[in-house]
FIBA-455597 format. One record per residue: z, y, x of N, C-alpha, C, O in turn; residue in three letters. Coordinates in steps of 0.05 Angstrom, whole numbers, plus 5000, padded with zeros to 4 digits. Layout:
BEGIN
ZYXZYXZYXZYXALA
...
END
This chain:
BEGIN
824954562364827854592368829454362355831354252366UNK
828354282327829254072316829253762339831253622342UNK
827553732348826553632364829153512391829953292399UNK
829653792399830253802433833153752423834453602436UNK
834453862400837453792389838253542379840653522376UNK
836253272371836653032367838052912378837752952402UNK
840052732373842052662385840652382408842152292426UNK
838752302406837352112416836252342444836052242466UNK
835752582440834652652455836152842478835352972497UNK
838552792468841052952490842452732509844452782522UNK
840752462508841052222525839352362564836952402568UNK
841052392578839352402605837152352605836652262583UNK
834852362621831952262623832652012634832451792623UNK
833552062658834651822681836651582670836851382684UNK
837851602648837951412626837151312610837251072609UNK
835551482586833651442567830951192577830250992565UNK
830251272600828951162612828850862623826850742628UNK
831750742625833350432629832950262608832150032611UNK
833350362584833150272563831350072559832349902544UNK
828750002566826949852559827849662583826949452575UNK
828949622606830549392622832149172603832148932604UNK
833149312589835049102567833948932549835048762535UNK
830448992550829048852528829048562541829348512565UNK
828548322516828148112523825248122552823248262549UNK
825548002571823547912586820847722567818647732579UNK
820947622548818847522540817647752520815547742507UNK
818947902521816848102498814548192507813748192530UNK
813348302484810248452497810148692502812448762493UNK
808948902511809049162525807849292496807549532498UNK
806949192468806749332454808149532440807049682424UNK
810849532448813349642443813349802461813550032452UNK
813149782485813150002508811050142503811250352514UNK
808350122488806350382485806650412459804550412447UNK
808950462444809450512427811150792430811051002418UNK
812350702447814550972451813051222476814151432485UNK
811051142481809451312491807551482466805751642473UNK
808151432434807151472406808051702396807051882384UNK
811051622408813151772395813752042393815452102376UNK
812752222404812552482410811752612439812752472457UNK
810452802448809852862483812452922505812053012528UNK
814852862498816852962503817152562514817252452537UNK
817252462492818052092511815652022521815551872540UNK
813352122510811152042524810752042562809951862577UNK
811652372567811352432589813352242600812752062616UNK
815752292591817952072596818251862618819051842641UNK
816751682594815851392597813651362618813151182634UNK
812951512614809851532628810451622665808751582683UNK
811951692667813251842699814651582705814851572730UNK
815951362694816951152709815350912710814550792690UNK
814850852737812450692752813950472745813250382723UNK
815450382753816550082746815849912719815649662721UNK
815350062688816550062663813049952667812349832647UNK
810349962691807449942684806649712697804149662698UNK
808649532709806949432731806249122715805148942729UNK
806549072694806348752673802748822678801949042674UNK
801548672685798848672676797948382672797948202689UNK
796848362639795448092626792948222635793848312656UNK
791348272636788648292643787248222621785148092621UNK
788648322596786648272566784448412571782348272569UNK
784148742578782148932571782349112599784349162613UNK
779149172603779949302623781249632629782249732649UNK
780549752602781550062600784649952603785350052624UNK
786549822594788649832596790049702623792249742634UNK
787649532628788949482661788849682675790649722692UNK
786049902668786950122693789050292690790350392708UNK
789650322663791250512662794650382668796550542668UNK
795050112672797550082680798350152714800450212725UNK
795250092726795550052753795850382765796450452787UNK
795350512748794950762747797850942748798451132762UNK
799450792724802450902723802850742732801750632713UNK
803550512750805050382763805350502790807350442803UNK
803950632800803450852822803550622848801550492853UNK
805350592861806450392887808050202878808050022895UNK
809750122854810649932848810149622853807849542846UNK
811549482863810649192853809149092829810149122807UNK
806948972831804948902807806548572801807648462820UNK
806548462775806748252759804348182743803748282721UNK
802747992758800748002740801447712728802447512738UNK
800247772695801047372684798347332662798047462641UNK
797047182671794347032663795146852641797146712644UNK
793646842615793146642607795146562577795146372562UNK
796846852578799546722552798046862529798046742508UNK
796847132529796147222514793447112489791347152501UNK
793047032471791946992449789847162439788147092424UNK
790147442450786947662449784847502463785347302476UNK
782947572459780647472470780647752496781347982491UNK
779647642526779647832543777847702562777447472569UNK
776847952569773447962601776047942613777348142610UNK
777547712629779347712657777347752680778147682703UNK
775847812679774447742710774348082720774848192742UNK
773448162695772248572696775848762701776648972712UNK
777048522684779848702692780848652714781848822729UNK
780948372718782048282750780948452775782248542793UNK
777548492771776548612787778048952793778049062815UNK
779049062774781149272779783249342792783749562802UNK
785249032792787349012805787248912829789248912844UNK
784148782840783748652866784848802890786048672907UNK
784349072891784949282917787849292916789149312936UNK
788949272891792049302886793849032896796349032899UNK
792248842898794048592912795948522935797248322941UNK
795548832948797248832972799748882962801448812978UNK
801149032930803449052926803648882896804848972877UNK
802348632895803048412868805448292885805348202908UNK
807748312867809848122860810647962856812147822869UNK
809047892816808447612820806647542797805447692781UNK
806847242799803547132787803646952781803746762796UNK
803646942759804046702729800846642719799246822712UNK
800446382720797246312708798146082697799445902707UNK
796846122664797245872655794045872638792946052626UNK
793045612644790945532632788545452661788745552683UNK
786445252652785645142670783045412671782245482693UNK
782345492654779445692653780145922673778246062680UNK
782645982682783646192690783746222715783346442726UNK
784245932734784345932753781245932772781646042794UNK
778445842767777145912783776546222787776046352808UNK
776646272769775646622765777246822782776347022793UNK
780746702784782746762806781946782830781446972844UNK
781746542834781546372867779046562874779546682896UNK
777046622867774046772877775847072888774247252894UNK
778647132889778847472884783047472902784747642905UNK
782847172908785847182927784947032947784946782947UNK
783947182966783947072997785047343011784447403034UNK
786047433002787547633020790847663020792247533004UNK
791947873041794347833043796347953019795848163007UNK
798247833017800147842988803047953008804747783013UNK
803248113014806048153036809648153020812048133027UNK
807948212992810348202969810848032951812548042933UNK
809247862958809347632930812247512924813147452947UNK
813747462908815947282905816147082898817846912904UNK
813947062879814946872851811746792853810046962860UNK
810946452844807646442844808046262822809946112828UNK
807246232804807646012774804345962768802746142761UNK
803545662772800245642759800845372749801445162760UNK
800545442721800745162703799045112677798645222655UNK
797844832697794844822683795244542669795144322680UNK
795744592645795544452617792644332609791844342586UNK
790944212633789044042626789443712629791643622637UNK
787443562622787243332634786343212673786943022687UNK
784943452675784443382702785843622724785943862717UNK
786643532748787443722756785443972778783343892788UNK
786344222781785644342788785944372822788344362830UNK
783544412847784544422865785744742874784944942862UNK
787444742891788245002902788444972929790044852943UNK
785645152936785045112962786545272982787545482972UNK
787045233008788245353027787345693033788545853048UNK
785645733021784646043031786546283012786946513019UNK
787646142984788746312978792146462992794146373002UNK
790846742986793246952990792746853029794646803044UNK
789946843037790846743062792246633081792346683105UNK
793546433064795646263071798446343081800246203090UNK
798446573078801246683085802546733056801346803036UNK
805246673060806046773030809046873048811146783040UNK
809146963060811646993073814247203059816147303072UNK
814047233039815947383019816547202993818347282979UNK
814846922983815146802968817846702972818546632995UNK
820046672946822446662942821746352923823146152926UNK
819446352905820246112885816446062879814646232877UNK
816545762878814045662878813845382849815345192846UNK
812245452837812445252813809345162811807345302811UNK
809544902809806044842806805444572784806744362788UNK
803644592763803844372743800244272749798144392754UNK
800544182747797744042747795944102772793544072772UNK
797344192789795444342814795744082837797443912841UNK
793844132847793443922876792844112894791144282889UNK
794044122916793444342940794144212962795644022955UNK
793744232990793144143014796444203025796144243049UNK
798344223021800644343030800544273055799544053061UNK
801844493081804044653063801544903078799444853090UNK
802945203068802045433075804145563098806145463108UNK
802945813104804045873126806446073118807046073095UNK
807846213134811246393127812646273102812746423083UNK
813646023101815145963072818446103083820246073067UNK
819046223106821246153112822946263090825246183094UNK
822946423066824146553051824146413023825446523005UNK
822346133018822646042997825745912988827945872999UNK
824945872971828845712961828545572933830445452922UNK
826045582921826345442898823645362901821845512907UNK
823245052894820044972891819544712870820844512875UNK
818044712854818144592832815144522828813444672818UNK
814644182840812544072827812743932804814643792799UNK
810143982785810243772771808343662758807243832744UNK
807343442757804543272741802343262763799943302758UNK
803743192792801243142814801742932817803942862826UNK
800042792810799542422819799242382841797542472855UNK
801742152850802042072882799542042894799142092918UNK
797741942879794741992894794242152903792742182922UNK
795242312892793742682900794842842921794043052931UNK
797042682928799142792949799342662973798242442978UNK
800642802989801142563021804842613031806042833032UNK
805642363037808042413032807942633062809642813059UNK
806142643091806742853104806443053094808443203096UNK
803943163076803943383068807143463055808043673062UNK
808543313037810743463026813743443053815943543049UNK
812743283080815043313098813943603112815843753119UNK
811243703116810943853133812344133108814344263113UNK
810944173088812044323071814544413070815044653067UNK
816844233074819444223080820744343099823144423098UNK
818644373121819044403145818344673156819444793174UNK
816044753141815845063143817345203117816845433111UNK
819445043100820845313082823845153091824644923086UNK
824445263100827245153118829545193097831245023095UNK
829645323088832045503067831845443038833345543022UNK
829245213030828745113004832944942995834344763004UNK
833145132974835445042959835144842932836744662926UNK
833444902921833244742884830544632890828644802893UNK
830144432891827644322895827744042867829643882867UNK
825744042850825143882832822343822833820844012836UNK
821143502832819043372828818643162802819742942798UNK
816643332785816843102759813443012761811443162761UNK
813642762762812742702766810342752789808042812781UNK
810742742813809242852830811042732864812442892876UNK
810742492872811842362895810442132896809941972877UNK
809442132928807141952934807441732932809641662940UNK
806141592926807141222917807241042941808440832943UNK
805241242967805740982996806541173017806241413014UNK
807141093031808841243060805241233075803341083071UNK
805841453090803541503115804541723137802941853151UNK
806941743139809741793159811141623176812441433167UNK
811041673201812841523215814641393205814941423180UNK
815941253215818641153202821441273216823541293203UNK
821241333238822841583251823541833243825741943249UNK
820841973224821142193216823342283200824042183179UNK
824342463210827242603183826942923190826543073209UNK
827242923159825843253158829743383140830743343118UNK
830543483160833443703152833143893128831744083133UNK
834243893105835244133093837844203089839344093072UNK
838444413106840444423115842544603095844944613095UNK
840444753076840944863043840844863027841145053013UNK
840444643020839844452992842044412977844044282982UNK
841244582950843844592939843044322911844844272895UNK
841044232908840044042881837143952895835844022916UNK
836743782878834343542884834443362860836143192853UNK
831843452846831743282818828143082826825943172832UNK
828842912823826942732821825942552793827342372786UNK
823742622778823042502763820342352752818442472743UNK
820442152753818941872759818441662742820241632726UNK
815941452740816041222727818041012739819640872726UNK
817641012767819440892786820541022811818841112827UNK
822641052816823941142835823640932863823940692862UNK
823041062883823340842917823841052927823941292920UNK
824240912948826141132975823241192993823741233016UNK
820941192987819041302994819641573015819141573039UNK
820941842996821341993007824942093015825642253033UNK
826241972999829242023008829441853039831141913055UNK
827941703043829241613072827641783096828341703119UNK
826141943096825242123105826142453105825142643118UNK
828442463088830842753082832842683089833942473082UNK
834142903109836342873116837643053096836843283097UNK
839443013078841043053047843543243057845143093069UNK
844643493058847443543067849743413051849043293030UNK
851243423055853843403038854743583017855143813022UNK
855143492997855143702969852943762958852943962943UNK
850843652960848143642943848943492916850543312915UNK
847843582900846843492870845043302872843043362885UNK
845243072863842042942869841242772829842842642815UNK
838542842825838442762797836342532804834442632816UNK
836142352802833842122800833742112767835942092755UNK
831542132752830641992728828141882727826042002734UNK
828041542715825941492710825441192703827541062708UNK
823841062693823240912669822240692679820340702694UNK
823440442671822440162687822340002655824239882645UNK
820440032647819639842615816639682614814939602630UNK
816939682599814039402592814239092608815139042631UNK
813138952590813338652603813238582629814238402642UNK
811638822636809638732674812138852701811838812725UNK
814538982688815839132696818438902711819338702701UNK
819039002729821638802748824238962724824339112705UNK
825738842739828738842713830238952734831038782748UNK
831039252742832639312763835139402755835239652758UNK
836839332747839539222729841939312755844239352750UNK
840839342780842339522791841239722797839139802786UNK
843239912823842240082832840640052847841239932867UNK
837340192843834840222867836140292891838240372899UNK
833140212902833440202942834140482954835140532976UNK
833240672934833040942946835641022961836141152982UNK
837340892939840440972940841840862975843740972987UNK
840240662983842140563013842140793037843740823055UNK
840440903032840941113055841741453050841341663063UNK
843041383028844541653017846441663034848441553026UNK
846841803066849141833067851642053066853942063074UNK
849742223053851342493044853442383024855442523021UNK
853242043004855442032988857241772992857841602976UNK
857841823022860041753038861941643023862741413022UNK
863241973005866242052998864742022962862942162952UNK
865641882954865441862924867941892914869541762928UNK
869342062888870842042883871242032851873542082842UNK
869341972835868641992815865841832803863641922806UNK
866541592789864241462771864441512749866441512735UNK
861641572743860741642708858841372700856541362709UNK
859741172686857041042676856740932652858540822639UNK
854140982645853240912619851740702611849940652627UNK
852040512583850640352589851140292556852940182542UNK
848140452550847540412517844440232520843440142541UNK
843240222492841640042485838940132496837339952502UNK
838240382498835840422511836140582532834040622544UNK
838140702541838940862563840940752575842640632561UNK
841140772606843140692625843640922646841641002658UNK
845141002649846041302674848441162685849840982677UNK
848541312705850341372728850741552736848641662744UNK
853141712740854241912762856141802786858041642788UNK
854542002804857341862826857742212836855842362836UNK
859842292843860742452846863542522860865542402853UNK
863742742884865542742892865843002916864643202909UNK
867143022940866143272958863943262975863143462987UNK
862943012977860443032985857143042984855143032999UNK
857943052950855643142941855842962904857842852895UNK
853842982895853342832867851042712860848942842864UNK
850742502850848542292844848542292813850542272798UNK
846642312808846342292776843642172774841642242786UNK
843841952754840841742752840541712721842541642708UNK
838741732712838441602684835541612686834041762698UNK
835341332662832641262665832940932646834940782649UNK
830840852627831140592619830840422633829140482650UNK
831840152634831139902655831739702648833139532659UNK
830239692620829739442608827739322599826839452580UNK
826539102604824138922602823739012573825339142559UNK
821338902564821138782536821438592527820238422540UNK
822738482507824038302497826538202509827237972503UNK
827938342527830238292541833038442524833038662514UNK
835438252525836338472506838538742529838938752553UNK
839238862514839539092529841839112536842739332532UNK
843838902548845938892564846338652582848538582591UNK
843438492588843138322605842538382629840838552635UNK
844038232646844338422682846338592685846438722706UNK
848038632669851038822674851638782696851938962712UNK
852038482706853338482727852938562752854538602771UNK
850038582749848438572781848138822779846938912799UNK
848939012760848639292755851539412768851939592785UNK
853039272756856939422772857039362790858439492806UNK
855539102801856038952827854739172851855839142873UNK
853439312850851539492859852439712865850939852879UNK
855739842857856340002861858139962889859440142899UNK
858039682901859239662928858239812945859539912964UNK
855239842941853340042960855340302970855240412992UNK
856440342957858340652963861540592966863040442955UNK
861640782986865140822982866640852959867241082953UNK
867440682947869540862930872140712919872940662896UNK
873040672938875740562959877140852944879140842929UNK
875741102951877741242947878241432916880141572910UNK
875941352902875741392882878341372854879741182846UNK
878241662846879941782833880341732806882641722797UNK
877941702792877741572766875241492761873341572774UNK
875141242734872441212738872041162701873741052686UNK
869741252695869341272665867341132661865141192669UNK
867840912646866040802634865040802597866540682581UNK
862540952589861440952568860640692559858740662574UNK
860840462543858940342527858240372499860040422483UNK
856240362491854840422468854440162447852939982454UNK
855640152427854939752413855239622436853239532448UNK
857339612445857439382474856839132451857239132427UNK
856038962466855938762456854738432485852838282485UNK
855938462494855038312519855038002509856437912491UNK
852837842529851537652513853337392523852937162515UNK
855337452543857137252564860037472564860437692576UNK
861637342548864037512548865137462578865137622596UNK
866137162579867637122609866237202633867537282653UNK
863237182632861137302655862037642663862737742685UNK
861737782631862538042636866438122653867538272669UNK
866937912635870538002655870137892682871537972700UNK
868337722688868737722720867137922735867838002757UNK
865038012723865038252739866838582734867538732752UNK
867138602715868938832715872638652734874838752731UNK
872138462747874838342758874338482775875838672783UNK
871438422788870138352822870238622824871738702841UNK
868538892803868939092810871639292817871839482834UNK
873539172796876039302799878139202827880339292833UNK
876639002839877838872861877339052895878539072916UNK
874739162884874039472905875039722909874539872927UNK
877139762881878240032872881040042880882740112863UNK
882039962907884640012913885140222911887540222908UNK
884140502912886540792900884440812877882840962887UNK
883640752853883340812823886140912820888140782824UNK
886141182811888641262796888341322770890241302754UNK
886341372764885441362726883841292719881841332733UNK
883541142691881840982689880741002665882440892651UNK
877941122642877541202626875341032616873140982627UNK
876440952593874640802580874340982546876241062533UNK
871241022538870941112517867740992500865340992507UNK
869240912474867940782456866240542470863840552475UNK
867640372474867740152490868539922476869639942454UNK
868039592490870139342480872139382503871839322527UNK
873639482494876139522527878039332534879739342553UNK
877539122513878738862526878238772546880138712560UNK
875838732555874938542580876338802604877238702624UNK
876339012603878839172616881439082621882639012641UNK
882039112598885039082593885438772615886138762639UNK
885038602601884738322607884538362640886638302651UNK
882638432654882638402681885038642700885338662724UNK
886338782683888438892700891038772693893138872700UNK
890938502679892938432676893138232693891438052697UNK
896238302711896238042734896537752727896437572744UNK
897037692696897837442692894437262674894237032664UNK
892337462678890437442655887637522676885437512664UNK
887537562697884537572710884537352731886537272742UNK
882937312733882537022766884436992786885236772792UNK
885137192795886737152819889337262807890537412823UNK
890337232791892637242778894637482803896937432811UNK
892937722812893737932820893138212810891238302798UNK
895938362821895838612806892538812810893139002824UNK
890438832804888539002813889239252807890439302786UNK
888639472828888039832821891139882832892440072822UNK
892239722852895639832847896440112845898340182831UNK
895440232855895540472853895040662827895740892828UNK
893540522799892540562786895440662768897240522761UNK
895041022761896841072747896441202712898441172697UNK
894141322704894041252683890741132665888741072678UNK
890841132647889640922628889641092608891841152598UNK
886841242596885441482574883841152565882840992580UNK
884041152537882540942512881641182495883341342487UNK
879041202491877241342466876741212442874341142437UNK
878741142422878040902399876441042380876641262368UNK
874640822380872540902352872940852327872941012308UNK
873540532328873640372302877340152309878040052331UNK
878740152286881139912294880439732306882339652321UNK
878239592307878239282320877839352353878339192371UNK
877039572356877539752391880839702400881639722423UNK
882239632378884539752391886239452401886939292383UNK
886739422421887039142423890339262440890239332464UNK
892739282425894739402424897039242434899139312445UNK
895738942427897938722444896838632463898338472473UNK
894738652475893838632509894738802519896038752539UNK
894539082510895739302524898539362530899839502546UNK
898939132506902439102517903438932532905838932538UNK
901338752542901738492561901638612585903238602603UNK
898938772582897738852615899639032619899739052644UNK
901539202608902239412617905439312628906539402648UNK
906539102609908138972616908638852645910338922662UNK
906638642646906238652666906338712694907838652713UNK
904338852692904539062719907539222719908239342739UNK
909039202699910839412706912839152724914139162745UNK
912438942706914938732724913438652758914838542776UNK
911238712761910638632788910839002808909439042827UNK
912239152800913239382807910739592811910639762829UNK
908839532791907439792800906439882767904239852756UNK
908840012757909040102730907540432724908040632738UNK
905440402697904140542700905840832686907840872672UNK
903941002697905541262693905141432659906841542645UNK
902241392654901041492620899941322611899441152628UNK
898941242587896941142566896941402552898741552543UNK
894041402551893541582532891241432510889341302518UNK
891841482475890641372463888941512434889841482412UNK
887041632439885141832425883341682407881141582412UNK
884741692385883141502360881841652342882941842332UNK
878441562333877141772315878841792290878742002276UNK
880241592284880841532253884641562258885941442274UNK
885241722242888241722239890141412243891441362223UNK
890341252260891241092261894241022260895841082277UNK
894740862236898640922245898840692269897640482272UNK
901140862284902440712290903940492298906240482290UNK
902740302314904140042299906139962323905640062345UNK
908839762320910939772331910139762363911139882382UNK
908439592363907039532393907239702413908039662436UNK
905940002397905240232411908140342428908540372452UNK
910240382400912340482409913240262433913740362455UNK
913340032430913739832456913839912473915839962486UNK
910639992483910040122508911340292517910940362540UNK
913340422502914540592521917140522543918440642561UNK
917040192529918840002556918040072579919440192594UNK
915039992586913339952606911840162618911040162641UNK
911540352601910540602606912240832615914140862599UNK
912140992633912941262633912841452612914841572603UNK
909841502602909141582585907441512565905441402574UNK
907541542535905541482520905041622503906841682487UNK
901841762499900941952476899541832457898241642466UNK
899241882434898141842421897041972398898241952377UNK
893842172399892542322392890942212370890441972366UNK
890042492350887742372333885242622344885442842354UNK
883242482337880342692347877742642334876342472345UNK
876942742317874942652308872842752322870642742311UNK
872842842348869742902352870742852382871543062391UNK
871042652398872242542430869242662439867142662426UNK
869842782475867742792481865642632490866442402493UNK
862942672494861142562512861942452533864142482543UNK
860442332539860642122574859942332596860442292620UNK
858542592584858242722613859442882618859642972641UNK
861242992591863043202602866443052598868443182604UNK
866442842590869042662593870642652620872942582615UNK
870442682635870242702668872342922671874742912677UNK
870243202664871243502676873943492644876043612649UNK
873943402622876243392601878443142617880843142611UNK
877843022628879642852639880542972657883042982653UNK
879743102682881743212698883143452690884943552704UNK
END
């Protein structure tokens, strides 16, 4: 009686019972046969809901049967390989084999795991969702076409690390997420990953690290549509348009290129790669992000028709690490951005090795930006800026960006603050009638003041002037700017 009056125990069954849903997903089920400990009253409980049984590691075989046992008809989860017991997988697997017509899903990690599998999935999986096999060896594992009988036609998400398999399989039409990674372009064929494409029509998040074939053996005609692709991360020693000129890209895709062009033997690609010419989902650019520190260089391009994001090193050895700027900005002609809204540029220790070299290309580039309406420079030399929007002070002694209405400076250190150019350039432009509307001026260090500043408010509409000791990043500077 003590018992049935506990306040724990005047909880519904049909509630009491939810409770173990809220647990972390990585926990172990040792907690769940715990409360089967607890008295015959939660035992039975616990024990009547099939869902709370269907996790099977295949440590031991008395406990595999007895999950498959309370799991009654449920979807099975089986996951190979995380557990640290020592376990007969083959004697327990052999338990769950008849039960594979209702597995869910199937996580294998480790290379010892997978032959012992493969001997016991040639049959049909009508429920599978989810398939995860990641094999943390040196050599890779094959995955032959017989498994799950090549139909997976309920698979929602496919992840594969070290696996080499014959792609593609048959019913993907329900996939939407697929994630290779660590298959050497040797191991692959760029048809195999067009035909793949082609039987999962509805693939949305698709990421390759390391795993994109190094030579074409595809028509050159061929273009394979995803017509739902919401992201595409590509990650690489070297990026080529191997396989982007073979995808037709929608509009509003995410696109991530990363990857690494270093050592002596290595070309110096100081602009943007080839991949990029036949992007034409990014038409409409309305937004540049770019970075350009000492061992890393990125780009965003961004706008309604989708987003480009690249990072990756691309610098020789013994080269120093702001040589080729130009052929790097010069590179952004590849794209529209005529109509481009603002554009942010990060430098890191700028320190460029050709001062006047560098202002003629930040001229040439700003000479492309007829609607730039803001213009963000942070922790930067922002002179060679300043300098080229001034109509009396760049080459063609014309106004550039006319349209250009305000001007965000991120100061780091005083000698950033170059306060009588800014009073030239702003001057300036205001007497050739296209007077700007803000300066905004965000200094790490409490800076007074100096008369200059107030000046600007001749020439200026408006002028702020902030202190901040912690200005944001280059990647989220962007979404704080608008």
């Amino acid at each position: 009686m003590k018992n049935t009056f506990a306040p724990i125990n005047r909880i519904p069954p049909e509630v009491f019972t939810l409770v173990p849903d809220y647990w972390e997903d990585n926990s172990d089920d040792g907690a769940l046969i715990g409360l089967t400990h607890v008295c015959r009253g939660w035992r039975e409980l616990f024990i009547s809901r099939p869902s709370l049984w269907t996790r099977l590691d295949c440590t031991h075989a008395d406990k595999t049967r007895a999950y498959i046992e309370r799991s009654k008809t449920s979807p099975l989860d089986i996951c190979l390989g995380e557990s640290d017991v020592a376990f007969c997988l083959e004697e327990a697997l052999l338990l769950a084999v008849p039960h594979f017509g209702r597995l869910g899903t199937l996580s294998v990690f480790g290379c010892e795991d997978l032959p012992v599998l493969v001997k016991h999935l040639s049959c049909s999986v009508p429920l599978l969702s989810k398939l995860e096999i990641n094999l943390a060896c040196d050599e890779h594992s094959v995955l032959p076409n017989t498994l799950f009988n090549g139909d997976l036609s309920s698979l929602r998400e496919l992840r594969l690390v070290g696996v080499v398999t014959t792609l593609p399989w048959r019913g993907l039409s329900k996939l939407t997420r697929l994630n290779l990674c660590h298959v050497s372009g040797d191991n692959i064929l760029l048809t195999q990953l067009l035909d793949f494409f082609e039987s999962a029509p509805h693939l949305r998040h698709i990421r390759l690290h390391d795993s994109i074939p190094t030579s074409s053996n595809a028509p050159a005609d061929r273009v394979v549509s995803l017509p739902h692709l919401k992201d595409l991360s590509i990650i690489a020693q070297s990026v080529h348009s191997i396989l982007l000129n073979h995808l037709s890209i929608p509009a509003g895709v995410s696109l991530r290129l990363e990857f690494t062009y270093s050592g002596k033997e290595s070309p110096i690609p100081f602009y943007l790669p080839n991949p990029l010419d036949r992007l034409h989902n990014l038409s409409y650019v309305t937004a540049v992000n770019l970075r350009l520190a000492s061992e890393q260089r990125s780009v965003r391009l961004s706008g309604p028709s989708g987003e480009l994001y690249m990072v990756g090193r691309w610098t020789r050895g013994g080269d120093k690490p702001y040589d080729g700027i130009g052929a790097f900005l010069r590179s952004l002609s590849r794209f529209d951005i005529s109509r481009t809204q603002w554009l942010t540029v990060t430098l890191y220790r700028f320190q460029p090795s050709s001062l006047p070299t560098t202002g003629w290309t930040i001229y040439q580039t700003f000479l492309s930006m007829k609607d730039l309406r803001t213009l963000t420079l942070s922790r930067c030399n922002n002179l060679t800026f300043i300098l080229a929007l001034n109509p009396s002070k760049n080459p063609s002694k014309t106004i550039l960006c006319p349209k250009l209405e305000e001007i965000i400076l991120y100061i780091e250190r005083p000698d950033q603050f170059h306060v009588d150019e800014l009073l030239s350039m702003a001057k300036e432009r205001a007497s050739g009638g296209v007077k700007l509307s803000t300066i905004t001026i965000v200094s790490t260090e409490a800076l007074a003041p100096t008369k200059e500043v107030f000046q600007l408010r001749k020439h200026v509409s408006r002028v702020e002037y902030k202190f901040d000791d912690a200005p944001p990043e280059w990647d989220t500077l962007p979404n704080e700017v608008v």
